[in-house]
PDB file of N, CA, C and O in Angstrom:
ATOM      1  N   UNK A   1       0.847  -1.170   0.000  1.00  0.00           N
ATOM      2  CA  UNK A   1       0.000   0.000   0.000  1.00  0.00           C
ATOM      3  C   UNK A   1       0.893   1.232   0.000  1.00  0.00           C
ATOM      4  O   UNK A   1       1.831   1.332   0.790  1.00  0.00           O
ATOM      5  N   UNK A   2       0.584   2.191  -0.915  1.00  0.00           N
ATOM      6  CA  UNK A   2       1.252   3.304  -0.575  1.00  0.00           C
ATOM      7  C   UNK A   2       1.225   4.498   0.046  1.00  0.00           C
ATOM      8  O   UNK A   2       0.073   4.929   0.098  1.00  0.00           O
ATOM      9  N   UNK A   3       1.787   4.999   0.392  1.00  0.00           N
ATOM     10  CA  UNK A   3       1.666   6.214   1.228  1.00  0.00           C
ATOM     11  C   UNK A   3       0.612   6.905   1.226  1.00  0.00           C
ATOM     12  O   UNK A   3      -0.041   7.055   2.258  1.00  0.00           O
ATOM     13  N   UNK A   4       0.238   7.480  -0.009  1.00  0.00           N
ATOM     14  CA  UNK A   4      -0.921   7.959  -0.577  1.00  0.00           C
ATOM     15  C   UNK A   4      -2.308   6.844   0.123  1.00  0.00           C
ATOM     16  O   UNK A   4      -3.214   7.062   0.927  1.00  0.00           O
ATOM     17  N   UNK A   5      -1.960   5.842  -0.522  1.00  0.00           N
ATOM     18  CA  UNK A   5      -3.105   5.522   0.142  1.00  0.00           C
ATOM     19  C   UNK A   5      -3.740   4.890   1.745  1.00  0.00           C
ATOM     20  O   UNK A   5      -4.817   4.656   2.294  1.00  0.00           O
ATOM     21  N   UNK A   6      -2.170   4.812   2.030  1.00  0.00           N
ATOM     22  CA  UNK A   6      -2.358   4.318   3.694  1.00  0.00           C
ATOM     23  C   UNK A   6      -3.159   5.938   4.417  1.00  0.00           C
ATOM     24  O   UNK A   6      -3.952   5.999   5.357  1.00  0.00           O
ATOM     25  N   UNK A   7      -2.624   7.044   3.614  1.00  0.00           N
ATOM     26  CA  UNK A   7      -2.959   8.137   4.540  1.00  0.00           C
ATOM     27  C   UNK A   7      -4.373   8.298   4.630  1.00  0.00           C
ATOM     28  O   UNK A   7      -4.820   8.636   5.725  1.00  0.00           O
ATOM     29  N   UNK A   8      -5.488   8.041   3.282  1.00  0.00           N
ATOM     30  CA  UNK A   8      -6.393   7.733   2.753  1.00  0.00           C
ATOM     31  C   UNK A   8      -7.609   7.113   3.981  1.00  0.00           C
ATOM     32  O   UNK A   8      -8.726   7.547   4.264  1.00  0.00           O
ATOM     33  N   UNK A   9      -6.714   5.758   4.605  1.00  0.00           N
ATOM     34  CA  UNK A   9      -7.235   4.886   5.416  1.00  0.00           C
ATOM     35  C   UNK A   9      -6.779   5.574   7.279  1.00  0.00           C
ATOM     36  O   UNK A   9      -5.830   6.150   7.810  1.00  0.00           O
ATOM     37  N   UNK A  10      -8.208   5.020   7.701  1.00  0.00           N
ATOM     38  CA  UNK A  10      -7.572   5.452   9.022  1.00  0.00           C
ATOM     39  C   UNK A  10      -6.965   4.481   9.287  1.00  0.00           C
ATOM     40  O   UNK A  10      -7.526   3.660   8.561  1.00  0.00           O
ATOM     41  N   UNK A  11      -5.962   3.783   9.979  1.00  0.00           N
ATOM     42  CA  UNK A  11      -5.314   2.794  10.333  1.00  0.00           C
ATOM     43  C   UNK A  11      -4.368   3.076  11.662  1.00  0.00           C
ATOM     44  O   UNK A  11      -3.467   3.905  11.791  1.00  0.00           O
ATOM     45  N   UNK A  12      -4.887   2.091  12.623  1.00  0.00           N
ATOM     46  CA  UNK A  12      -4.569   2.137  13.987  1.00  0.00           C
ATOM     47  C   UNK A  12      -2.939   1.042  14.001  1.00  0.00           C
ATOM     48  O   UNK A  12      -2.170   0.746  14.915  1.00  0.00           O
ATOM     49  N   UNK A  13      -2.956   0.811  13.008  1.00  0.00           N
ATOM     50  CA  UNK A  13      -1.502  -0.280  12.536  1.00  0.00           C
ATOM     51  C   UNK A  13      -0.428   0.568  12.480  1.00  0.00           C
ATOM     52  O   UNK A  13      -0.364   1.609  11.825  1.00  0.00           O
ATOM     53  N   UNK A  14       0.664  -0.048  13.398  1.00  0.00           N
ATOM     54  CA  UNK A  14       1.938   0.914  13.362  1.00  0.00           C
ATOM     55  C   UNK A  14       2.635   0.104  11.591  1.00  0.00           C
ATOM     56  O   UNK A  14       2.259  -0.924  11.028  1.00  0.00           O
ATOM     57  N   UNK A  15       3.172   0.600  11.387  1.00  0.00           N
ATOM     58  CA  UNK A  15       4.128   1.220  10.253  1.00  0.00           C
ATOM     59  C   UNK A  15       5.169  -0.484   9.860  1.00  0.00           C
ATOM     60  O   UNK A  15       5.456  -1.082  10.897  1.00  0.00           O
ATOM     61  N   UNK A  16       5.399  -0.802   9.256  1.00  0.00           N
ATOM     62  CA  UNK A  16       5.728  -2.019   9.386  1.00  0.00           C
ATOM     63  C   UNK A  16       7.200  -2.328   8.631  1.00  0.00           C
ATOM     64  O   UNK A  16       7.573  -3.495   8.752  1.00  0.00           O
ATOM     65  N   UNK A  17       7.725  -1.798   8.177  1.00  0.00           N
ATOM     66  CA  UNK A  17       8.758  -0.791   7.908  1.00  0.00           C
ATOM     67  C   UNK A  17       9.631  -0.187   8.433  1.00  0.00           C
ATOM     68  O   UNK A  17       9.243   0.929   8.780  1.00  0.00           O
ATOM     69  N   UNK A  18      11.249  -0.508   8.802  1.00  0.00           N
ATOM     70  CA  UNK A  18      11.964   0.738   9.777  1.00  0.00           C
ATOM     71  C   UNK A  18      13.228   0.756   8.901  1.00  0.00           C
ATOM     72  O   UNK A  18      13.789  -0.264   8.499  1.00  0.00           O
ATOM     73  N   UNK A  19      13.693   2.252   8.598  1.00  0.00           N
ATOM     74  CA  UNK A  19      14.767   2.064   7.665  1.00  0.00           C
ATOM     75  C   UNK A  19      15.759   3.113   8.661  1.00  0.00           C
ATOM     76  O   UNK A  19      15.284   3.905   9.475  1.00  0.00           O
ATOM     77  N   UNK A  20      17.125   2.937   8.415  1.00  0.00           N
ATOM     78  CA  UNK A  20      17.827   3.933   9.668  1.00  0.00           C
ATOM     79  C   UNK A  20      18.961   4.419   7.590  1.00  0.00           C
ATOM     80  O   UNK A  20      19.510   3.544   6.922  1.00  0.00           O
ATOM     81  N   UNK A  21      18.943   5.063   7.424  1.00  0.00           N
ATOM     82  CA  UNK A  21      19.835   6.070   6.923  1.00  0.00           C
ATOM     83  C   UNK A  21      21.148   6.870   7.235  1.00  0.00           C
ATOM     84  O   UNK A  21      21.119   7.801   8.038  1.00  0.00           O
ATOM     85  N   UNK A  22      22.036   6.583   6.738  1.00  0.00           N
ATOM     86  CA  UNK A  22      23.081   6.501   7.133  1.00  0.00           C
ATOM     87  C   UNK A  22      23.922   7.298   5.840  1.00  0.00           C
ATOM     88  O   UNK A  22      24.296   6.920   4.730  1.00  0.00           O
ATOM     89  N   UNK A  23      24.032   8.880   6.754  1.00  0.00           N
ATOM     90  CA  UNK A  23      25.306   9.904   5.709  1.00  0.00           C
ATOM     91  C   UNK A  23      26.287   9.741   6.042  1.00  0.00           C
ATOM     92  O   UNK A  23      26.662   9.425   7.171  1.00  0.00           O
ATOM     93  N   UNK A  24      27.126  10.003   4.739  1.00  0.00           N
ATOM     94  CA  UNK A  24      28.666   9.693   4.440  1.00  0.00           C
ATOM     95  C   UNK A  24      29.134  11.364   5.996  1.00  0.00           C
ATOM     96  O   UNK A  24      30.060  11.286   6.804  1.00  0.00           O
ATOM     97  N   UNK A  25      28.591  12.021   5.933  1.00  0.00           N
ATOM     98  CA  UNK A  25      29.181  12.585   7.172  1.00  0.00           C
ATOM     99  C   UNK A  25      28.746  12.595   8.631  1.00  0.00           C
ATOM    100  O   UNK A  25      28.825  13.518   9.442  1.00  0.00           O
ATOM    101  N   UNK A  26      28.213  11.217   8.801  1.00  0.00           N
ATOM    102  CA  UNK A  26      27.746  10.586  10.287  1.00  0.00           C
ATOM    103  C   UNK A  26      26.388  11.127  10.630  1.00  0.00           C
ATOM    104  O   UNK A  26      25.838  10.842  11.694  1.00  0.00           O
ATOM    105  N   UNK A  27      25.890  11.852   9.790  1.00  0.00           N
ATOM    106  CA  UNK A  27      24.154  11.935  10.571  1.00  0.00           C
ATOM    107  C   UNK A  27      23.476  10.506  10.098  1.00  0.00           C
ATOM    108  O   UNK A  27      23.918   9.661   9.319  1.00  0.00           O
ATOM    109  N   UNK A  28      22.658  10.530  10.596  1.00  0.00           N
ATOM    110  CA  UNK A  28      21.534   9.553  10.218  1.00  0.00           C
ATOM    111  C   UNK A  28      20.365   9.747  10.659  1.00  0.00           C
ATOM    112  O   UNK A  28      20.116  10.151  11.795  1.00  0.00           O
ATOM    113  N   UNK A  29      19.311   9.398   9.550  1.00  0.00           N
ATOM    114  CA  UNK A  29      17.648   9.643   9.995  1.00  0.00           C
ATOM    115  C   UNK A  29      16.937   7.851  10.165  1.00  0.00           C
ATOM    116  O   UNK A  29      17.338   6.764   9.750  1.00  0.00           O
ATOM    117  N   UNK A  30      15.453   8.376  11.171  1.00  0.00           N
ATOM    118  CA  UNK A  30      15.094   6.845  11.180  1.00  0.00           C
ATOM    119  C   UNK A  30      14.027   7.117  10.832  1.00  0.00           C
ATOM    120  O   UNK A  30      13.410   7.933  11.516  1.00  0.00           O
ATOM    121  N   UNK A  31      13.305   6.468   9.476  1.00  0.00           N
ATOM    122  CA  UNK A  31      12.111   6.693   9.203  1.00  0.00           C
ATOM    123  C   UNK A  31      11.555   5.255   9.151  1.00  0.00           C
ATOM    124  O   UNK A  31      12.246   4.243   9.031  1.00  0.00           O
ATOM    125  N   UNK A  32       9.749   5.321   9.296  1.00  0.00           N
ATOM    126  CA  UNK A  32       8.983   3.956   9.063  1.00  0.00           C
ATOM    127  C   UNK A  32       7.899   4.467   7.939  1.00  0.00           C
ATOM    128  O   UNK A  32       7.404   5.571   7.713  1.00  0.00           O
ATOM    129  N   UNK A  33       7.733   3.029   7.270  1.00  0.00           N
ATOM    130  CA  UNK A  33       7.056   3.239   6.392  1.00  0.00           C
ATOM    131  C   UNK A  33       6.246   2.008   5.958  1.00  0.00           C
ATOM    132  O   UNK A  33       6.938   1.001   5.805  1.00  0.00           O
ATOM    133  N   UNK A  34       4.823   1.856   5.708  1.00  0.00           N
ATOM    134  CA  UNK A  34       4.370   0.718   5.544  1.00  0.00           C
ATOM    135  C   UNK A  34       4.850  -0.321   3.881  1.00  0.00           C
ATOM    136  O   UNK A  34       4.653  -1.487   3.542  1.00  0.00           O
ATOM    137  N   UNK A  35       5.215   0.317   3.532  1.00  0.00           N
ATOM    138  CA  UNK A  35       5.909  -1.080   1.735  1.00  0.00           C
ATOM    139  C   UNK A  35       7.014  -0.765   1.763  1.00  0.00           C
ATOM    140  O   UNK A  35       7.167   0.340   2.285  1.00  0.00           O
ATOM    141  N   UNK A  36       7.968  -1.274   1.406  1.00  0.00           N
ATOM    142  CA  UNK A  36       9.204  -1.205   0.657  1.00  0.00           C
ATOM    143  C   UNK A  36       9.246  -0.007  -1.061  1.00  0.00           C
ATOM    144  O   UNK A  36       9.989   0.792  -1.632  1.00  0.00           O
ATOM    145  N   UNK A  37       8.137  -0.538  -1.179  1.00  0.00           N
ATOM    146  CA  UNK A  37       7.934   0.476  -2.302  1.00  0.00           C
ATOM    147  C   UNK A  37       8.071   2.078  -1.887  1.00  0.00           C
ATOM    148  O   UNK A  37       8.474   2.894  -2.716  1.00  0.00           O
ATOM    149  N   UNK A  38       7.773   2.388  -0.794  1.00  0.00           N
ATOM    150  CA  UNK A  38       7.480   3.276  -0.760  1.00  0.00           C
ATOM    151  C   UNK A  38       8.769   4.358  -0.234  1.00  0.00           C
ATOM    152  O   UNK A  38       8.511   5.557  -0.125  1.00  0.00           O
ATOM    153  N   UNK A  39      10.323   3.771   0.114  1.00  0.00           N
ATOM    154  CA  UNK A  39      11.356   3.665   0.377  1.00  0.00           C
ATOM    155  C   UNK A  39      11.972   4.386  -0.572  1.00  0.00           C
ATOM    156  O   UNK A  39      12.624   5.379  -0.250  1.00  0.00           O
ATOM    157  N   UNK A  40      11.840   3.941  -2.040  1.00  0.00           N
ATOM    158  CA  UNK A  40      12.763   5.025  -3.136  1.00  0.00           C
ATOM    159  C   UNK A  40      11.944   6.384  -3.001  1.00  0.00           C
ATOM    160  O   UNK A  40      12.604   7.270  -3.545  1.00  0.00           O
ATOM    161  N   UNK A  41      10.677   6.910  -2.448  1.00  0.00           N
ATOM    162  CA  UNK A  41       9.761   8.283  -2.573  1.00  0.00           C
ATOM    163  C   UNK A  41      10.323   9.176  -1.650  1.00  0.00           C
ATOM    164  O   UNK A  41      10.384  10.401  -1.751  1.00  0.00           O
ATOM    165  N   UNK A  42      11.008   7.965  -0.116  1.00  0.00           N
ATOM    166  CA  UNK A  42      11.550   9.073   0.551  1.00  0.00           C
ATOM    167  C   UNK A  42      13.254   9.386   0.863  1.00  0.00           C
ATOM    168  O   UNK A  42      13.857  10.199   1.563  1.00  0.00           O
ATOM    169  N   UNK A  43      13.645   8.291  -0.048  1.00  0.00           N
ATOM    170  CA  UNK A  43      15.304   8.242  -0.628  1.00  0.00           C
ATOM    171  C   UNK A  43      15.602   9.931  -1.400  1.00  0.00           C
ATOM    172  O   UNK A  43      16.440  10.804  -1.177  1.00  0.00           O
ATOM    173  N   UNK A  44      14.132   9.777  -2.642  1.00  0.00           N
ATOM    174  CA  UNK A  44      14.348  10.714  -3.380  1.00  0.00           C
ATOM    175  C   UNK A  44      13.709  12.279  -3.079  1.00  0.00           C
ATOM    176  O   UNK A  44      13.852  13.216  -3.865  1.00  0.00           O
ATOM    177  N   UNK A  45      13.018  12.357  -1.852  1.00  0.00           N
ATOM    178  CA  UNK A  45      12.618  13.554  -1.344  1.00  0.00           C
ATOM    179  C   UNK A  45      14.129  14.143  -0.420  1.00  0.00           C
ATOM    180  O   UNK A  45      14.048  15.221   0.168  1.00  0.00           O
ATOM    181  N   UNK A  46      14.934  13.648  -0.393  1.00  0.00           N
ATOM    182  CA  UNK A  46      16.473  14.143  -0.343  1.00  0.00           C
ATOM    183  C   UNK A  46      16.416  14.011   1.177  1.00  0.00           C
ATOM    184  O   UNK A  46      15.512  13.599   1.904  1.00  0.00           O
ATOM    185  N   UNK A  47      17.952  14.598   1.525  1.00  0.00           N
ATOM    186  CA  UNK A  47      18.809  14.838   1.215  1.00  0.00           C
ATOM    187  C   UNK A  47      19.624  14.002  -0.576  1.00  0.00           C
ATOM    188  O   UNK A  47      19.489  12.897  -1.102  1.00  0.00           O
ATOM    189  N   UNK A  48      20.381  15.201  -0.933  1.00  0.00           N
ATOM    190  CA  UNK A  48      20.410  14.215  -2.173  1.00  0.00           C
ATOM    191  C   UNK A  48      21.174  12.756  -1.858  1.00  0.00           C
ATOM    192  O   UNK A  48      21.960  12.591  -0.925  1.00  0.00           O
ATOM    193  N   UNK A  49      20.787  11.756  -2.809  1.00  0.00           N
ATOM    194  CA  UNK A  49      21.108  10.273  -2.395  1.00  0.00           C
ATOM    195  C   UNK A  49      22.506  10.018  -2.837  1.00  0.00           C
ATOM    196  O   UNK A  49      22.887   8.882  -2.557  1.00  0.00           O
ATOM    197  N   UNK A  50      23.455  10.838  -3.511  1.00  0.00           N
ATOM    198  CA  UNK A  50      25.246  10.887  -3.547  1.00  0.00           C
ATOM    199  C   UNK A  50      25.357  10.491  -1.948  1.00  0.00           C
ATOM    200  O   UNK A  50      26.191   9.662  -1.585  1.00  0.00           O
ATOM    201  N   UNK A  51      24.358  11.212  -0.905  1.00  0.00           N
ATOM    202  CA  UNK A  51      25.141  11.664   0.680  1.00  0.00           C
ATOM    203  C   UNK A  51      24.865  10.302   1.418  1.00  0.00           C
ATOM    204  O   UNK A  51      25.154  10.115   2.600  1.00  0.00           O
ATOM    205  N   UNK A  52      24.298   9.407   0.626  1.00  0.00           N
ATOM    206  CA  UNK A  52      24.224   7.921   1.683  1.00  0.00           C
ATOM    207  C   UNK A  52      24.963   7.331   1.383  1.00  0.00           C
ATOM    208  O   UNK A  52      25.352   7.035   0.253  1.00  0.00           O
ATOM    209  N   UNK A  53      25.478   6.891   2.907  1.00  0.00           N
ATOM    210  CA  UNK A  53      26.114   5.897   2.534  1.00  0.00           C
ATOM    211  C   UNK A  53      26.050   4.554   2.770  1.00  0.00           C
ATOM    212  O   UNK A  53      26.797   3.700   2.294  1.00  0.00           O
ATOM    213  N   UNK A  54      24.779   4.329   3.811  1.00  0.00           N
ATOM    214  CA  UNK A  54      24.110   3.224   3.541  1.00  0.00           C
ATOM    215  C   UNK A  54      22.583   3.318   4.174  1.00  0.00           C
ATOM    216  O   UNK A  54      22.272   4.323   4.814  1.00  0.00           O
ATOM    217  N   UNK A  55      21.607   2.198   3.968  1.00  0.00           N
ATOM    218  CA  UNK A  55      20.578   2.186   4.107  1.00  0.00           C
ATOM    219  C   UNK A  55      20.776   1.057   5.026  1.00  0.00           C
ATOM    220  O   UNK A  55      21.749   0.330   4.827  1.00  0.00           O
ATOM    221  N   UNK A  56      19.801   0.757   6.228  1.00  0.00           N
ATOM    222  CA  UNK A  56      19.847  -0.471   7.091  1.00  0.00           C
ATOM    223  C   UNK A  56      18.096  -0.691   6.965  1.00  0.00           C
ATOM    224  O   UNK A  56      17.458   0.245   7.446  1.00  0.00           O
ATOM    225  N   UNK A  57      17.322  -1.763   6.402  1.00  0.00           N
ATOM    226  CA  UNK A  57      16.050  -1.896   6.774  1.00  0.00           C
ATOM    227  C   UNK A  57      15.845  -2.960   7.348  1.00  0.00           C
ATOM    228  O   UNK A  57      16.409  -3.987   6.968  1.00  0.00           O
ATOM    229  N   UNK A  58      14.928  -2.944   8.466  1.00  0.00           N
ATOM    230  CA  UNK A  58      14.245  -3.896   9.320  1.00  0.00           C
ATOM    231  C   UNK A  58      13.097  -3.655  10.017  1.00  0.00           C
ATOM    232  O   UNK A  58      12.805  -2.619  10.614  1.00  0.00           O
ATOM    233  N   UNK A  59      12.352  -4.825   9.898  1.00  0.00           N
ATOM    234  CA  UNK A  59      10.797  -4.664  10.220  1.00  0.00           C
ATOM    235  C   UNK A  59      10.868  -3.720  11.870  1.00  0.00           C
ATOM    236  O   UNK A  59      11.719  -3.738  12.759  1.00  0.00           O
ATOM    237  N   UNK A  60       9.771  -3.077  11.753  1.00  0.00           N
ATOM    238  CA  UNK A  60       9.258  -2.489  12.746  1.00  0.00           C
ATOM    239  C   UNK A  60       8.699  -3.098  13.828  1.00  0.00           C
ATOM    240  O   UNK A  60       7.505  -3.013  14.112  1.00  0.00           O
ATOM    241  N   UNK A  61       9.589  -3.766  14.498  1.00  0.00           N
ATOM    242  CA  UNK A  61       8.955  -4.401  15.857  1.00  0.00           C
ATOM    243  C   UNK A  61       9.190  -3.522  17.391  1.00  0.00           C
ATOM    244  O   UNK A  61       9.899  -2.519  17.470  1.00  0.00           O
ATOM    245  N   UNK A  62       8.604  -3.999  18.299  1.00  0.00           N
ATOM    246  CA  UNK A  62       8.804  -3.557  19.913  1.00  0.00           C
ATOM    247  C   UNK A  62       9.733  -3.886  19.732  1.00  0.00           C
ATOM    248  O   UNK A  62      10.258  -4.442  18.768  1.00  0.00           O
ATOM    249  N   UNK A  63      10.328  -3.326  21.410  1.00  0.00           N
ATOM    250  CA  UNK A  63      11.859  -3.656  21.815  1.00  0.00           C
ATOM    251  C   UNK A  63      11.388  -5.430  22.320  1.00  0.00           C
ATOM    252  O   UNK A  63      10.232  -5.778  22.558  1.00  0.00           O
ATOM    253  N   UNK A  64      12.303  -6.108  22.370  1.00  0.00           N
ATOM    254  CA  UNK A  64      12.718  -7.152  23.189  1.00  0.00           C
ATOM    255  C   UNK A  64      11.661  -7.078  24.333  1.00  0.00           C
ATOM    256  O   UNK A  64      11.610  -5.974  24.875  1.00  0.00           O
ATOM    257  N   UNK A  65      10.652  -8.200  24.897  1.00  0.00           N
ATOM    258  CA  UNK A  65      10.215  -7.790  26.054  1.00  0.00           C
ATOM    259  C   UNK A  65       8.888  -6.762  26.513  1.00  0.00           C
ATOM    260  O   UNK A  65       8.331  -6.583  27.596  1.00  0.00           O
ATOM    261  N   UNK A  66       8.622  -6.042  24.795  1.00  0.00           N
ATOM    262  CA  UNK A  66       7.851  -5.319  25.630  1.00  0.00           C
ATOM    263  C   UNK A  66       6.515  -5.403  24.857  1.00  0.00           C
ATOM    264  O   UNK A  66       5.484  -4.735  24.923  1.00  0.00           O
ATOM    265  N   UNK A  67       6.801  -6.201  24.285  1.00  0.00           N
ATOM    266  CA  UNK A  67       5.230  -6.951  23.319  1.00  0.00           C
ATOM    267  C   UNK A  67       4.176  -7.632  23.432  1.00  0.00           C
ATOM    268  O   UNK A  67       4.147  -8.052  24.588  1.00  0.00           O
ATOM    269  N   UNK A  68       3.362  -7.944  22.911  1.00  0.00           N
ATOM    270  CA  UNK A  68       2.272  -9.050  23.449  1.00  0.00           C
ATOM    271  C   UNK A  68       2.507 -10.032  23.785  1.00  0.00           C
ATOM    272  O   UNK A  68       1.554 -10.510  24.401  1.00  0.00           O
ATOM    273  N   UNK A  69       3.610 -10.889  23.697  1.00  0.00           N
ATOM    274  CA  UNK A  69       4.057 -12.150  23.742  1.00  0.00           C
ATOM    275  C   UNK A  69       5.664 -12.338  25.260  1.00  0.00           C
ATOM    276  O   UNK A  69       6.446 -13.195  25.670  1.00  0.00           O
ATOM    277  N   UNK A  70       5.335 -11.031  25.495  1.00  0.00           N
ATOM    278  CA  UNK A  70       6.315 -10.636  26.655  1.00  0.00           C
ATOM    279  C   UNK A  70       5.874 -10.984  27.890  1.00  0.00           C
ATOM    280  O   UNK A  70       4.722 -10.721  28.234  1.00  0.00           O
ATOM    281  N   UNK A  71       6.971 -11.782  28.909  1.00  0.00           N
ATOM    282  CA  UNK A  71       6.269 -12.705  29.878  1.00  0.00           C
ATOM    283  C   UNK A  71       6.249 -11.756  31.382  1.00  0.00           C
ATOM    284  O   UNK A  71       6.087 -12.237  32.503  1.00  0.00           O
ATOM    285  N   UNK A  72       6.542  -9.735  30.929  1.00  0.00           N
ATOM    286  CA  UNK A  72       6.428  -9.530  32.330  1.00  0.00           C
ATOM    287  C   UNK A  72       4.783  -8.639  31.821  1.00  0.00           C
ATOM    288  O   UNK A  72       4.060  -8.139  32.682  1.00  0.00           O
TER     289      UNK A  72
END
């Protein structure tokens, strides 16, 4: 689903999607986003993409422990 249309929907669903961004001069941003598709829209809404120097993606979960399936 894309952005466009997740915004469309009300949806009580967190974001399923976590990408951490990583500039060649040590900043980094952490954005979530529900598709993969939707990943090159905010690559290319800049900073320009020469300045990455890498992308890390992984699903959007709780920490360790603090989920539904967490035994405190």
């Amino acid at each position: 689903m894309s952005r466009r249309a997740k915004a469309e929907l009300d949806s009580s669903n967190p974001d399923r999607w976590m990408a951490e961004i990583i500039y060649v001069d040590g900043t980094q941003a952490t954005i979530v986003f529900e598709e993969l598709e939707d990943l090159d829209e905010i690559v290319e809404a800049g900073p320009d993409w020469h300045t990455i120097d890498r992308i890390v993606i992984t699903l959007n979960r709780p920490a360790f422990g603090s989920g539904p399936y967490s035994s405190t």
